[in-house]
N, C-alpha and C positions, 0 to 999 in steps of 0.2 A: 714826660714826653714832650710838652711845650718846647723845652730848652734848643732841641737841634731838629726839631722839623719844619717847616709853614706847612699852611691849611689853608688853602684856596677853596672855594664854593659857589653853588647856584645858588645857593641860599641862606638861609643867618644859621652859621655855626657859632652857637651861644654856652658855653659853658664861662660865660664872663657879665662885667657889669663897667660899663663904661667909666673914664674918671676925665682926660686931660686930652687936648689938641695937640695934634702934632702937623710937622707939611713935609709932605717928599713929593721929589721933582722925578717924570716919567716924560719920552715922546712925545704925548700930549699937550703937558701941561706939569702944573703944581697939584696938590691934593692934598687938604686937611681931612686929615683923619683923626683917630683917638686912640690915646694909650691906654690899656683897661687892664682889668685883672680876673680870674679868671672863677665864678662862684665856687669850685670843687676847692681848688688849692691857693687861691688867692694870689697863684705866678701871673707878672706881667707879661702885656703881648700885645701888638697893635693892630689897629685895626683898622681896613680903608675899602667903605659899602658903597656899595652903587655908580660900581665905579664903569663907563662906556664902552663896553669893547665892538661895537656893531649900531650902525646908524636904526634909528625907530623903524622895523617892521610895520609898518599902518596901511590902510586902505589896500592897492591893490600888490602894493611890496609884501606883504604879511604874508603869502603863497611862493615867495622867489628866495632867490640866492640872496644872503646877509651880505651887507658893504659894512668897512672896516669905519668903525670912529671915526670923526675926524679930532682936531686939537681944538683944545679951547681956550679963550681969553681970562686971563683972571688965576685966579685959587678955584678948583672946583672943591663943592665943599660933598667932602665923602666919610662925612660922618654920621647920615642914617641913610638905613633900606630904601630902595624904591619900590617899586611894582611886581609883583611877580607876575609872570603871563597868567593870560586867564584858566581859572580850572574853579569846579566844586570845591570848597572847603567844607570837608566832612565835621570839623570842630564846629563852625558859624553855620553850617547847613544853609550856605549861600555862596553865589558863585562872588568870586575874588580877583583882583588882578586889571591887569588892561594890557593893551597891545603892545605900547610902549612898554617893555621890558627885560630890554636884552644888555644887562650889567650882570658885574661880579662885584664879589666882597670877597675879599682879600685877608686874613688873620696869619702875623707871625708872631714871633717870639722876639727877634733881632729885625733892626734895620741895619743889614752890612749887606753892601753888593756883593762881596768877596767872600759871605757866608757857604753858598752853595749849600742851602738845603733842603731836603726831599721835601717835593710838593703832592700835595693829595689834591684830587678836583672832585667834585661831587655834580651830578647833571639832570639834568629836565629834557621832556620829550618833545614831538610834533604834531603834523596836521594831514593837509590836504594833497591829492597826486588826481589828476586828470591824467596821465600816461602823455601830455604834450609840453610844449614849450607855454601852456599859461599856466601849467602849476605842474611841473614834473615832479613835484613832492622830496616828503624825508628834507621842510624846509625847519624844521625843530633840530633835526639833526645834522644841519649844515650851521645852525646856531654853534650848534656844540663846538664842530671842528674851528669853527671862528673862534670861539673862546679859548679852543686849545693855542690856535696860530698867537693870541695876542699874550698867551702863557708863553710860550716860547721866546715869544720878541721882548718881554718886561718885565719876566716872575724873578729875574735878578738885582732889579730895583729894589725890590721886596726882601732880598737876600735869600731865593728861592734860586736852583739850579733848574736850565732850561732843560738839563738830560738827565735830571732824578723824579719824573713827572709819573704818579701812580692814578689813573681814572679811577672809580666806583661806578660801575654800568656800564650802558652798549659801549661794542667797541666804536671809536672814532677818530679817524687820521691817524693809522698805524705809526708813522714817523711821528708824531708828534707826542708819545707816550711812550715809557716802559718799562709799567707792567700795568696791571688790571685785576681789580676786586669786583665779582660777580655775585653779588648776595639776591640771593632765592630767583635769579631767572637767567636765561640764556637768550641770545638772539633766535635762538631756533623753537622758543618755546611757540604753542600754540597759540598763542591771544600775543607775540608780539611781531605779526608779521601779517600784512594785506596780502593776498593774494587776489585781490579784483578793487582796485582802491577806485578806480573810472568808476566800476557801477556805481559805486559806495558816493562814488563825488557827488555822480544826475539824482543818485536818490535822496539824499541831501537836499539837494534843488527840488527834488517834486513836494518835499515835506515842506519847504518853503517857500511851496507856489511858484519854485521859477522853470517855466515851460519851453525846456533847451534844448538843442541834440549837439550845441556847438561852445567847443571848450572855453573857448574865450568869451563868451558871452554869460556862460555860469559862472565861471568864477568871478567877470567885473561886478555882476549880481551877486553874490554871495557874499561880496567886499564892503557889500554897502550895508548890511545886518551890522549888529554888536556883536563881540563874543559871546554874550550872556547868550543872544539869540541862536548863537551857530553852535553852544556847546547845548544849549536847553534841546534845540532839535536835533543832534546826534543823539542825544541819551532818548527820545524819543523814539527815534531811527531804530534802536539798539531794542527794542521792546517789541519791533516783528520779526528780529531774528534769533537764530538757535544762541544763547551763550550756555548751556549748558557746560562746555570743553571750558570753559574761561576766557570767552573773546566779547567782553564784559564794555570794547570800546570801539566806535567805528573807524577813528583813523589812526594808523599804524603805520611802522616803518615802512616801505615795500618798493619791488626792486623799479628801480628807474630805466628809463629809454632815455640813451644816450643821444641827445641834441644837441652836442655842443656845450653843453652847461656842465661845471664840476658834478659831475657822477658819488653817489654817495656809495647806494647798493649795486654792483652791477649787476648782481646773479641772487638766488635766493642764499643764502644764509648754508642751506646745507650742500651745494656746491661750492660755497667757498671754501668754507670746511672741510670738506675730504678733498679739494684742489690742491688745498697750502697754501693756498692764498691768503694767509694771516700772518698778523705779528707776531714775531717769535718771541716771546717775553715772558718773565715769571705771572703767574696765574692763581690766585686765591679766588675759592666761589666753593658757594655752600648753599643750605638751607635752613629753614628753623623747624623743629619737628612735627608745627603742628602748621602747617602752610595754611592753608583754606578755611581753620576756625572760623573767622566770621563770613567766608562765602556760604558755611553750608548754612546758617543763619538766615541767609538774605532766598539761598535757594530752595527751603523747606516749604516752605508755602505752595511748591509746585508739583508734588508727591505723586500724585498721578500721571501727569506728564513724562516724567523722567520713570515712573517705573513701566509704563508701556514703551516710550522712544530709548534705550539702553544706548543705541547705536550713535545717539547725537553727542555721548562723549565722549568719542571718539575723534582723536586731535586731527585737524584738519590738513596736516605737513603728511599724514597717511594716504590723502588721496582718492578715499576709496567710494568711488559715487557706484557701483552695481549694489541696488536696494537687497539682493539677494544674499553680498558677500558683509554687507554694513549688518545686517542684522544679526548674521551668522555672529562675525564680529562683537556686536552689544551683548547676545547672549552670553560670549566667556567671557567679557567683562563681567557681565550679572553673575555668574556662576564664581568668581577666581575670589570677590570681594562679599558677596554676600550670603555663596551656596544655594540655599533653596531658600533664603529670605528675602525681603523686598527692602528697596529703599523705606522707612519708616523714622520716627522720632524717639525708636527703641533700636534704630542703628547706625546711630549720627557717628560710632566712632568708624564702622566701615568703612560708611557715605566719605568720612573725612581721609581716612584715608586713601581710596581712588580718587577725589576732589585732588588730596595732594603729588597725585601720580600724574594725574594728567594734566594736570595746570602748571607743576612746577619740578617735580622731583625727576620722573623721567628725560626731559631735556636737558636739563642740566648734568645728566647720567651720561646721556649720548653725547654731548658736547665734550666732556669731558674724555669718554672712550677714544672719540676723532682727534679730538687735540693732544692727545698722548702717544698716536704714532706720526704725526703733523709736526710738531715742534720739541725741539732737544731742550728747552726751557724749564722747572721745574713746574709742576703743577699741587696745588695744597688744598686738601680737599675737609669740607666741614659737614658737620650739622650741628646748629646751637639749640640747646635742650634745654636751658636755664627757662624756666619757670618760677615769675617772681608774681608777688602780688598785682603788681602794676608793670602794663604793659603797654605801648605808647601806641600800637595800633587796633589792642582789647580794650583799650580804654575810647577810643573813640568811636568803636563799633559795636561798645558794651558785650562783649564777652567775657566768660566769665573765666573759662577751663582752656588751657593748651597754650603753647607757643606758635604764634600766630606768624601768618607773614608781615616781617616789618617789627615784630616785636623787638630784633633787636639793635634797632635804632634808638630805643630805650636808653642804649648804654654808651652809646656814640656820641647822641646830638644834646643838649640843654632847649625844653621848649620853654617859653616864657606862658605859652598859656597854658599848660599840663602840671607845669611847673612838676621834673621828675627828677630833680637831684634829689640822691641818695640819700639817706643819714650818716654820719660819719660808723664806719665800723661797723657795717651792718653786711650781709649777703649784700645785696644790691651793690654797695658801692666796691666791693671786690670783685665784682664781675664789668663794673665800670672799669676798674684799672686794667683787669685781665683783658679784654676786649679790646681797648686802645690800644692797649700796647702790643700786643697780636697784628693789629692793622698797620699801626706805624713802624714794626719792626720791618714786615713785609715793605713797605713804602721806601723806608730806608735802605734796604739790605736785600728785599728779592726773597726775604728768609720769613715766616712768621715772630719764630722762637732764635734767630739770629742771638738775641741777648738775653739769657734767663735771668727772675729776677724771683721775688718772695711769690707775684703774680702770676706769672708763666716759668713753670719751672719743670717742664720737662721737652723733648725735642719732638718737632711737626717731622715726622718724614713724607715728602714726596708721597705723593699716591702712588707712582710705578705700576709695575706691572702686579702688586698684591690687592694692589685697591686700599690702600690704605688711606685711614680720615680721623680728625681729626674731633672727639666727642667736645662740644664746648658747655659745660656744664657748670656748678660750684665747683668743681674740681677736673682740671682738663683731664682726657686719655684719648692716648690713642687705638681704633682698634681695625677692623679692615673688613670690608663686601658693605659698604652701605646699603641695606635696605634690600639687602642680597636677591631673596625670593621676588618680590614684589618689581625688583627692577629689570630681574631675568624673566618676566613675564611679558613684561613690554618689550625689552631686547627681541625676544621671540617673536613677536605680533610685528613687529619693526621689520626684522629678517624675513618672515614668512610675508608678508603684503611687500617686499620694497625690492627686498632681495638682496 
């Protein structure tokens, strides 16, 4: 798969081991990089980290619209990782990163400009929205479309094509991509979308002492914290309210007031959606069968709560504030998943499967139902059920049983600290090869199964009007109604509250 794709990223895509210098000349500037080889197959491919596409977000820029790089003097040398933005690292159980962090790394196979080959991007999120001109918000996700724009202007240095560009995650800068891989969430899921990000900002501010009613003056305050401080008191923040539904974070995408400033969201999510106002592009997005494994872990400790408040999870895109009709509500959730038993730690597999309805399977359902009379594009629909011993996100959350979300990035990424290369010839590393080349066939081709191999050797058809999807397992199949019962449940509760 190396041979005719690049692999652009937000992050170190590592299935390799560094060897030798190399310098290529871009707009910028020069950049030494490294020729490496790859730990799975030992195919060479180069490699150029930390490379500037957006001036330092710091102090009170960190809240605003990204300004483009500028050039620099010299060889820049881009031969290791910088920074990543700050977040919890679940591995080190310590916060990571700094402000300073808005580069790519860059991995191909060839240095020919005249290659023209499909590029994959992979991406990170954002922050803060006062609803005005000192943080109109969705500034992570104006990061992104800057990284797209600077994809566009230079991934042919690289021997990348500027119009063979496949995302993995939210969509961003319809033009500047197409197609898009959706693994386990949708824009419209419950926990990825603010809908009050103002309050969310002042309350912020009273957790940190700053006693404001006026925009500009929290945020210059706010500016003057570290991250450590500003993500330690959102997760603090996040401990008076309901996440029960999966809204597990305080700042979110969410839609902007047009001031003048490039607009990222203008409407929520599910108007654009049944507008058409999207990219018409091919479309892969799925899920893993056991979504929520280690949330129901983190949520059992609260057993009483959740089994008197039913109602709280209840996805918030529903609406539904009459305490009369929300209860009513909680109840046929209680009933549809548990019958006449209770949440308990003799019904973790129920618990888990409403955990994974309302966090993640249901919107990705609806998403997918709108974008299938929305765009004449092909759409490819999954769930990865592969169940291996090690799992890259069971592993860091200590679970023991299921396919989790995120597990199967397993089969995607090489971590240097999990260290989960496969054995040769084993389950695991044939779900390696099947899995890649699945993604990068789609990336190439628009198609998953475009090229069958000993791997992938049977054909993905289109979801359509059968509902068809595709099993990703030790052994692919295809079969059709994902999750059928359970999703025409929520279809129901969607129609009857929404209309």
């Amino acid at each position: 798969m190396w041979l005719d794709k690049l692999v652009f990223c937000a992050f170190a895509l590592a299935w390799a081991e560094a060897q030798q210098n190399v310098q290529l000349e871009v707009p910028q500037g020069f950049l030494k990089g490294l020729k490496a080889s790859t730990v799975s197959q030992d195919k060479s491919y180069y490699s150029f980290k930390g490379i500037p596409y957006a001036k330092p977000n710091v102090g009170l820029e960190k809240f605003q619209m990204p300004e483009a790089a500028e050039a620099w003097e010299g060889t820049y040398d881009a031969t290791y990782h910088r920074s990543s933005c700050p977040l919890f690292c679940t591995i080190q159980q310590d916060m990571i990163g700094e402000e300073d962090c808005l580069y790519l790394n860059v991995y191909t196979p060839i240095l020919d400009k005249d290659a023209r080959m499909a590029v994959m991007v992979w991406f990170h999120g954002g922050f803060l929205n006062t609803g005005d001109e000192s943080a109109p918000g969705n500034a992570g996700l104006k990061d992104q479309v800057m990284a797209l724009k600077w994809v566009k202007d230079n991934i042919h240095y690289f021997g990348g094509c500027p119009n063979r560009v496949t995302i993995f995650g939210q969509d961003a800068g319809a033009s500047l991509f197409n197609a898009a891989i959706q693994q386990s969430g949708s824009a419209v899921n419950t926990w990825a979308i603010s809908y009050n990000p103002r309050e969310v900002a002042f309350k912020l501010g009273k957790k940190l002492d700053i006693e404001t009613d006026d925009s500009a003056e929290l945020v210059a305050k706010l500016a003057e914290f570290s991250p450590k401080e500003l993500i330690s008191a959102s997760e603090e923040l996040m401990k008076t309210e309901n996440t029960m539904n999966g809204r597990f974070m305080a700042f979110l995408p969410s839609v902007e007031t047009d001031l003048g400033q490039e607009v990222f969201l203008p409407a929520d999510p599910w108007t654009l959606l049944k507008s058409g106002k999207i990219a018409d592009v091919p479309v892969m997005a799925g899920i893993t069968a056991d979504e929520s494994a280690f949330f129901v872990q983190m949520m059992l400790g609260n057993i009483d709560q959740m089994n008197e408040h039913f109602e709280n999870f209840l996805p918030d895109d529903l609406n539904v504030t009459d305490s009369g009709q929300r209860k009513e509500l909680g109840d046929s959730l209680k009933s549809f998943y548990f019958g006449d038993k209770s949440i308990s730690t003799d019904t973790t597999k129920e618990f888990m499967m409403m955990l994974d309805d309302v966090m993640f399977d249901t919107a990705t359902a609806l998403t997918l139902d709108v974008l299938s009379t929305r765009i004449s594009s092909p759409i490819y629909e999954y769930i990865f059920s592969y169940e291996a011993p090690f799992g890259m996100m069971k592993s860091m959350f200590h679970v023991e049983d299921g396919v989790a979300h995120g597990d199967e990035m397993t089969y995607e990424f090489y971590s240097n600290a999990l260290k989960n290369l496969p054995q040769s010839g084993s389950p695991a590393e044939k779900m390696m090869r099947t899995f890649t080349t699945l993604l990068t066939n789609f990336a190439k081709n628009g198609n998953p199964t475009s090229h069958l191999d000993d791997y992938v050797n049977i054909n993905w058809e289109p979801r359509g009007t059968e509902d068809n999807y595709m099993e990703i397992d030790q052994d692919l199949k295809m079969k059709q109604g994902l999750l059928q019962d359970r999703l025409d449940f929520w279809k129901n509760m969607y129609r009857n509250v929404l209309g």
